[in-house]
Every structure is written in C-alpha cells, then in structure tokens.
C-alpha positions as CSV (number, residue, x, y, z in Angstrom):
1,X,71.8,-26.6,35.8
2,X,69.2,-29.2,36.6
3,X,66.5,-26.8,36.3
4,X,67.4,-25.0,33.5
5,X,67.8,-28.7,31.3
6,X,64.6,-29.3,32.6
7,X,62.9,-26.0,31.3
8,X,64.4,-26.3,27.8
9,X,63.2,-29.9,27.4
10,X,59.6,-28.7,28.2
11,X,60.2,-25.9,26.1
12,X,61.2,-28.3,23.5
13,X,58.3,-30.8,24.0
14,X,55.4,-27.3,23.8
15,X,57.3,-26.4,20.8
16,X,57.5,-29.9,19.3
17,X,53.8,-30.3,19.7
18,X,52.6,-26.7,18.3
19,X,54.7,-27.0,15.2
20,X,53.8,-30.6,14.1
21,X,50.1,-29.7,14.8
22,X,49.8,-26.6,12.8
23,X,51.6,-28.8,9.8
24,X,49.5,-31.3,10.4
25,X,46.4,-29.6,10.3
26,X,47.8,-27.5,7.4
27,X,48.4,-30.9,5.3
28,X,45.1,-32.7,5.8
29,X,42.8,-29.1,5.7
30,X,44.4,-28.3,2.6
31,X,41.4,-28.6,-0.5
32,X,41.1,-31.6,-2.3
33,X,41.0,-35.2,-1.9
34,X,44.3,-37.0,-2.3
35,X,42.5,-40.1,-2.1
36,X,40.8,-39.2,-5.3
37,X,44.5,-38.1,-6.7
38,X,45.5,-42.0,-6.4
39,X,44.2,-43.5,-9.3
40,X,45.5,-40.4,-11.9
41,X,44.0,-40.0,-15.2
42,X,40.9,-43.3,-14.2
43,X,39.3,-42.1,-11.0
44,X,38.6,-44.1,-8.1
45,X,35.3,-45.2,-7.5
46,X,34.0,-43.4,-4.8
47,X,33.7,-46.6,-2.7
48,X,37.0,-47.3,-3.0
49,X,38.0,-43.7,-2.3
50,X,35.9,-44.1,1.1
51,X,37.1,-47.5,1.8
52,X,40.6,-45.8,1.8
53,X,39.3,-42.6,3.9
54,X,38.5,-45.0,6.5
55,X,41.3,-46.9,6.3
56,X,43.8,-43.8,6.8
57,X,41.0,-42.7,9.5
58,X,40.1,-39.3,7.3
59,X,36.9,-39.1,8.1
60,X,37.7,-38.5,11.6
61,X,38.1,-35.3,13.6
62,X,41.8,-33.6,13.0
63,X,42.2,-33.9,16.4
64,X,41.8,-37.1,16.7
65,X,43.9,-37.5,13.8
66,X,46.9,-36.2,15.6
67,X,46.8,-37.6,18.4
68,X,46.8,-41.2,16.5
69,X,49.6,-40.1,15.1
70,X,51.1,-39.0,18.2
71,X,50.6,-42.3,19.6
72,X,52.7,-44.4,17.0
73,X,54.9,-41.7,17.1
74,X,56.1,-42.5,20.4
75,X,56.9,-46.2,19.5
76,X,59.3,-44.9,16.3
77,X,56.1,-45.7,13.6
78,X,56.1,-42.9,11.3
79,X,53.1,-44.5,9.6
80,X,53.0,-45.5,5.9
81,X,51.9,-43.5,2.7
82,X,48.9,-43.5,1.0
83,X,50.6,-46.7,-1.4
84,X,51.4,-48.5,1.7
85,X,55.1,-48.2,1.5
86,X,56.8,-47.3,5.3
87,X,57.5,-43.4,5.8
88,X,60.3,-44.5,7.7
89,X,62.0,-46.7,6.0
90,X,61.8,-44.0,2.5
91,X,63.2,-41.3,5.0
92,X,66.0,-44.1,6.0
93,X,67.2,-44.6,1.8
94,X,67.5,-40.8,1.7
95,X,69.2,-39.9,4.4
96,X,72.6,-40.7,3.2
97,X,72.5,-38.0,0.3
98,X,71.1,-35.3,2.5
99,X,73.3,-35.5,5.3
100,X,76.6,-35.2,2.6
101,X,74.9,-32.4,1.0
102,X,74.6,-30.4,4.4
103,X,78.0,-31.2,6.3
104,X,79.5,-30.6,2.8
105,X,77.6,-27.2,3.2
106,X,78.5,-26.6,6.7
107,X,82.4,-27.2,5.8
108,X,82.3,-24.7,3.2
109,X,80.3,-22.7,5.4
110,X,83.2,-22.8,8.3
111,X,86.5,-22.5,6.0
112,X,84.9,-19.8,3.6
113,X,82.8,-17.5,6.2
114,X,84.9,-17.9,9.2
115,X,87.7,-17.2,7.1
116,X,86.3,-14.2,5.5
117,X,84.9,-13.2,8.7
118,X,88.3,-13.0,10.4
119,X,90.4,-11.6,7.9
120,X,87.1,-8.4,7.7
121,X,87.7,-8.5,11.7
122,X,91.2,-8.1,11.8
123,X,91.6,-5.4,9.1
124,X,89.0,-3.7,10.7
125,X,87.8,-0.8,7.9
126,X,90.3,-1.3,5.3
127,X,89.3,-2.6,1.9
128,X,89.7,-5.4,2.5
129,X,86.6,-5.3,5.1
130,X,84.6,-3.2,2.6
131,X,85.4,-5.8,0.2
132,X,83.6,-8.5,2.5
133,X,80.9,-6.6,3.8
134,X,79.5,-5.9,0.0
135,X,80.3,-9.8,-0.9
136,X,78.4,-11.0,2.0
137,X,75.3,-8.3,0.9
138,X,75.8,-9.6,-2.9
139,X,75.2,-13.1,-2.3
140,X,72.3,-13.2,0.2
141,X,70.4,-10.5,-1.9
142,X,70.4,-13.6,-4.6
143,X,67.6,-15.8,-4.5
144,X,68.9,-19.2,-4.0
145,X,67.2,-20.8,-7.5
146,X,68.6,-17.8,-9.3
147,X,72.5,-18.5,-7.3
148,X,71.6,-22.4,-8.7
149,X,70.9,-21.8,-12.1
150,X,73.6,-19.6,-13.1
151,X,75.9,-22.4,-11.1
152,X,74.9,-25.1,-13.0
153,X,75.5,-23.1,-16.3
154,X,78.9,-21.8,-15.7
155,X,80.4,-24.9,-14.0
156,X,78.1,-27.3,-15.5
157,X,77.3,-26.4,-19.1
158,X,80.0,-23.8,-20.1
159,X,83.3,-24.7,-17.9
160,X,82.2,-28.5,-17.7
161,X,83.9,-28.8,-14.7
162,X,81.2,-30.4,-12.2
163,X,77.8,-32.4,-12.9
164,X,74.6,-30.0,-12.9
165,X,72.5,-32.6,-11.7
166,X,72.7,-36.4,-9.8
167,X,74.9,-38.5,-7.5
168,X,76.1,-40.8,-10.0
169,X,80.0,-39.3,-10.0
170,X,79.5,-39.7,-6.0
171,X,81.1,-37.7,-3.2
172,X,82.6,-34.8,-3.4
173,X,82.2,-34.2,-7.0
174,X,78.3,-34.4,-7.2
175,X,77.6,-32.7,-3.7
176,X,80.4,-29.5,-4.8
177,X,77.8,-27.2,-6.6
178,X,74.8,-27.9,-4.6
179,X,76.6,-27.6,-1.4
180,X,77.7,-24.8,-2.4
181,X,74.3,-23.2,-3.4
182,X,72.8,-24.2,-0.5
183,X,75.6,-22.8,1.9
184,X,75.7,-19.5,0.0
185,X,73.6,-17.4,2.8
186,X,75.0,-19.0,5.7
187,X,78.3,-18.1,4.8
188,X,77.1,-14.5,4.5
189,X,75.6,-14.6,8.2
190,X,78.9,-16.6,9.2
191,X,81.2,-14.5,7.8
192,X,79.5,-11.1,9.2
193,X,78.5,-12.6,12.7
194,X,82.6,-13.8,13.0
195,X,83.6,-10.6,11.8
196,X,82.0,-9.2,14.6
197,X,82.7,-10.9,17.1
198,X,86.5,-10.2,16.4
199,X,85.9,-6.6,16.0
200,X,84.3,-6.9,19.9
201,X,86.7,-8.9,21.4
202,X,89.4,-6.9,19.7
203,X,88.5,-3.3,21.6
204,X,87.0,-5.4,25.1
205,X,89.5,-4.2,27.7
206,X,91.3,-7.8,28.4
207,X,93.0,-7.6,25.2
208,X,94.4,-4.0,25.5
209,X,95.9,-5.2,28.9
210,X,97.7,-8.2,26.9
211,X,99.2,-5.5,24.2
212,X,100.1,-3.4,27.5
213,X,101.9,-6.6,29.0
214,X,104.0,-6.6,25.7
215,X,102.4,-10.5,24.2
216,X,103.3,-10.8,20.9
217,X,100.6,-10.4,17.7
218,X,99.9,-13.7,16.9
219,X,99.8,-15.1,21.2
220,X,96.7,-12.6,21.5
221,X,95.1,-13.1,18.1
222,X,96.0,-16.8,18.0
223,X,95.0,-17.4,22.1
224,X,92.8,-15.0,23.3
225,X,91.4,-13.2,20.6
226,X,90.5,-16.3,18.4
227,X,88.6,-18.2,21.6
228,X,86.3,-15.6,23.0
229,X,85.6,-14.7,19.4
230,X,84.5,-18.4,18.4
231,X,81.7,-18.8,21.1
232,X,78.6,-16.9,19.1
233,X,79.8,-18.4,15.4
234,X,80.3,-22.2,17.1
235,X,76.6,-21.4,18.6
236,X,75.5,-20.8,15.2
237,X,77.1,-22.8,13.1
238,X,75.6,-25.6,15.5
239,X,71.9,-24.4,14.7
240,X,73.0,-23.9,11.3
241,X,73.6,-27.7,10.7
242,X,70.3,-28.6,11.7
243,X,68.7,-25.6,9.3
244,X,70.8,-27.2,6.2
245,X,69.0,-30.2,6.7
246,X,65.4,-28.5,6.5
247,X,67.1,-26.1,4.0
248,X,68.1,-28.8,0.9
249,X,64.7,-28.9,-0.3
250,X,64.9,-26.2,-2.8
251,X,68.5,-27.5,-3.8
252,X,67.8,-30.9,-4.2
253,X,64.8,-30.6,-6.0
254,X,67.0,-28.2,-8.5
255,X,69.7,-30.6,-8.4
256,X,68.2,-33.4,-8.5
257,X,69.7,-35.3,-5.5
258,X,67.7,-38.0,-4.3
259,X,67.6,-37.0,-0.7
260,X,65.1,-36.2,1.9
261,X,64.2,-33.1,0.4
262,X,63.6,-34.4,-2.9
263,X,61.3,-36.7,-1.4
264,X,59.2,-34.0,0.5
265,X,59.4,-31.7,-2.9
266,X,57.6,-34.7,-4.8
267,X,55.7,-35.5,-1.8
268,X,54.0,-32.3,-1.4
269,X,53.7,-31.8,-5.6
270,X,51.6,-35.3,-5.4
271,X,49.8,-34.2,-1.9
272,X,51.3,-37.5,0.0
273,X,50.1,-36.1,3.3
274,X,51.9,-38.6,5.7
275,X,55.1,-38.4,3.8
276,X,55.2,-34.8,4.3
277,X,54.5,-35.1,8.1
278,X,56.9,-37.4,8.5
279,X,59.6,-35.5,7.1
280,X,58.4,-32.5,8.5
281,X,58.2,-34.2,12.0
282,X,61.9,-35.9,11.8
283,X,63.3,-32.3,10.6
284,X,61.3,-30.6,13.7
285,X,63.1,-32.9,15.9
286,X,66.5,-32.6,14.5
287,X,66.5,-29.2,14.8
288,X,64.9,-29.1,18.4
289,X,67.7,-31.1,19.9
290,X,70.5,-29.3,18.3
291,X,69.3,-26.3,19.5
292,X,68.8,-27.7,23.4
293,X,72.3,-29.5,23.1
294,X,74.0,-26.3,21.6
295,X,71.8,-24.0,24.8
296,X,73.0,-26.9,27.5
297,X,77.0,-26.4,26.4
298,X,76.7,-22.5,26.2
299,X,75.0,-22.6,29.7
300,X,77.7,-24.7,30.7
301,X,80.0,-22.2,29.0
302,X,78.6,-19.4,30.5
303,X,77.0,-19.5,33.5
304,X,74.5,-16.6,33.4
305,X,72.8,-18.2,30.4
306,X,71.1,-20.6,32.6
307,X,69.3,-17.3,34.5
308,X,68.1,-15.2,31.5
C-alpha cells in the first residue's frame, strides 16, 4: 500500500508540473501585449508598458518565469494580477458560489442518474430501459449553451418559475437552473455507467446462487446487488465533483454567477495572465487530489488495484 501511495503522488506531482507548464506557456506565448491592453482606449507609454514588463519579470525567459512562480507557489502566494489586486484572495470571494453550483450539480447528478440508472438496470430491455438509454443520448448530444438558453427561456422568461441569471434570490433558487445545466451530461454518463453496473452484477454468478438459496427480491437487490453495483459510479461520481468545479465556466459565464469561473471567463476575455494561471493551477490541484484520494480508497477496496 505504501508503494503504490507513493507512485500516485509522484504521478500526481509529473502531472501537476506538465499541465500547469503547458498553460503557462500557453498564457504568456499567446500574441499581444496585455501590458499594452492596461490603459484601454489611451495607450500606455511605452516606458511605462516596460517599467511594468519588468516589474511582472516578462522580459525574462518562460522558463524562468515558471519556475518564479513555482517558487511562491510552494509558500501558498498565487501572485497578484496585472492591477495589483491578490489572485488569491479574488479566488477566495468566489469560491462560495462555485462550490454551491457544483455539489448542487453533483446532487442532482446522484438522485437523477443513479436513479435512472437503476431503474434501466433492473428492467433490463423493457421500455422502460429504451426509454433511458435514448434520454441519456438526447441530452448529451445537446451542446451545453444551447441546454442553457432554452432553460433560461422556458423556466425563466415563459414559466417565470426560477431567475435566468444572478445570486441575488440565494440558494437553492438561483443555483436550480444552472446546476442543472451544468449536471446535464454527467447525469447521462451516471445514469448509463449505474445501469451497467447493475446489469453486471445482476448475471455475475454470486447472485444467481442467492436466488438459488431462496433470499427474497428486495435482500439481493437491496444488499448485494446495490453494493457491488455502487463501486465504479461512487468512483466517478468522486472525479466528477472535481470536473464540475473546472466545468462551471461556461455556465456561469451564461448565468452570470459570480464564481470562479466567471472570474477566469472575464479573465481570459481581458488576457489577465496570472489570474488565469491561478485559477487554472488551484482547479489542477483539486482535481489531482480527488483523483489520488478516490485511487487510495479503491486500492483499499480492492486489493489488485494497487498491482495494475
């Protein structure tokens, strides 16, 4: 077990490193100068505009760059935007509306798909299962500004039932649509993945010995059926959590949530370079541990994890 926490954490740490260097090369390679950006419709001198290349350390190699910012990193400092306002602490006032939007997500994601999921599993090719299968193809074949749009103008604009856009009615009222526009394709992959799993479990040789021993319906289903089916969708629905976090960009910028991905859309519309890596980076990381702490309890799970 000790070796095989100690591989993933050095897989974690290569991975770490390759992913935030090729965004942060592709941020500060990309064309134009967002110093020059700064000063909007009356240009910056072009002393100025150097005064602030050195300042940010621009004119220096990339690699050097990176590993500056690998440095402060390591002590918490995200580093501060081209304005001089703290990365950190503009990540710290969103966080609160993106992390509601995605467990709101990931709840709908586990009642509706693992619901939907089970009920397909169970009445294995009826039509009821037919029924699911095409739902689950209908909404991911949607793209997701598309599944937005036509939310906000049923619910929003003709039905008047939820706000199209904002916090200000608070949790759960303004997080319902967008939560639900954002968990749309997970639910899909939730519902199909739990659906099956039960079919597996359902025809594995252990359960036709509990119907032989007589157990009733709902002690198999309930029991054993219901466990060994949930180890692949709790996997996933683990790695999922982190993904919605990453994944509220579109929505909020539709929605207008003031959350982290709001942030990194206006970030990236006004090229704010460290703004963007520092999102980028804190998303990275969220989603690296969640995927080593999910891979630790499966190994401990099951065993023969930790030698694949």
């Amino acid at each position: 077990m000790l070796r095989f926490t100690i591989r993933r954490l050095i897989e974690l740490v290569l991975v770490f490193f390759g992913v935030t260097f090729a965004i942060y090369a592709a941020v500060f390679a990309l064309p134009g100068d967002p110093i020059s950006s700064l000063g909007g419709d009356q240009p910056l001198s072009p002393a100025v505009v150097e005064r602030i290349r050195d300042l940010y350390h621009l004119n220096d190699p990339l690699w050097s760059q990176y590993l500056r910012y690998l440095g402060n990193l390591v002590t918490g400092d995200l580093g501060v935007d081209f304005r001089g306002r703290s990365v950190a602490e503009r990540l710290a006032t969103r966080w609160p509306v993106t992390i509601r939007l995605a467990l709101t997500a990931w709840v709908i994601q586990v009642v509706i798909g693992v619901g939907l999921g089970l009920v397909a599993g169970l009445r294995k090719n009826t039509w009821i299962d037919r029924g699911v299968l095409i739902l689950t193809i209908l909404i991911a074949s949607v793209p997701i500004f598309v599944m937005a749009v036509t939310a906000q103008l049923v619910f929003g604009v003709k039905l008047s039932i939820l706000p199209i856009a904002g916090v200000s009615d608070g949790w759960p009222t303004s997080y319902l649509l967008p939560a639900t526009v954002l968990a749309i394709y997970g639910l899909a992959a939730v519902a199909r993945l739990t659906r099956g799993s039960v079919v597996d479990t359902m025809s594995s040789d252990f359960v036709r010995a509990l119907w032989a021993k007589g157990l009733s319906r709902r002690r198999v289903i309930g029991v054993h059926v219901l466990r060994n089916s949930s180890i692949p969708v709790l996997t996933y629905l683990a790695i999922d959590l982190g993904a919605l976090l990453g994944g509220a960009v579109v929505t909020e910028g539709i929605f207008n949530l003031p959350g982290v991905g709001q942030l990194l859309f206006e970030s990236i519309r006004v090229h704010e370079g460290p703004t963007v890596v520092g999102i980028a980076t804190a998303l990275i990381l969220i989603f690296l541990l969640t995927s080593v702490v999910v891979d630790l309890l499966n190994s401990l799970l099951d065993p023969r994890i930790r030698h694949d």
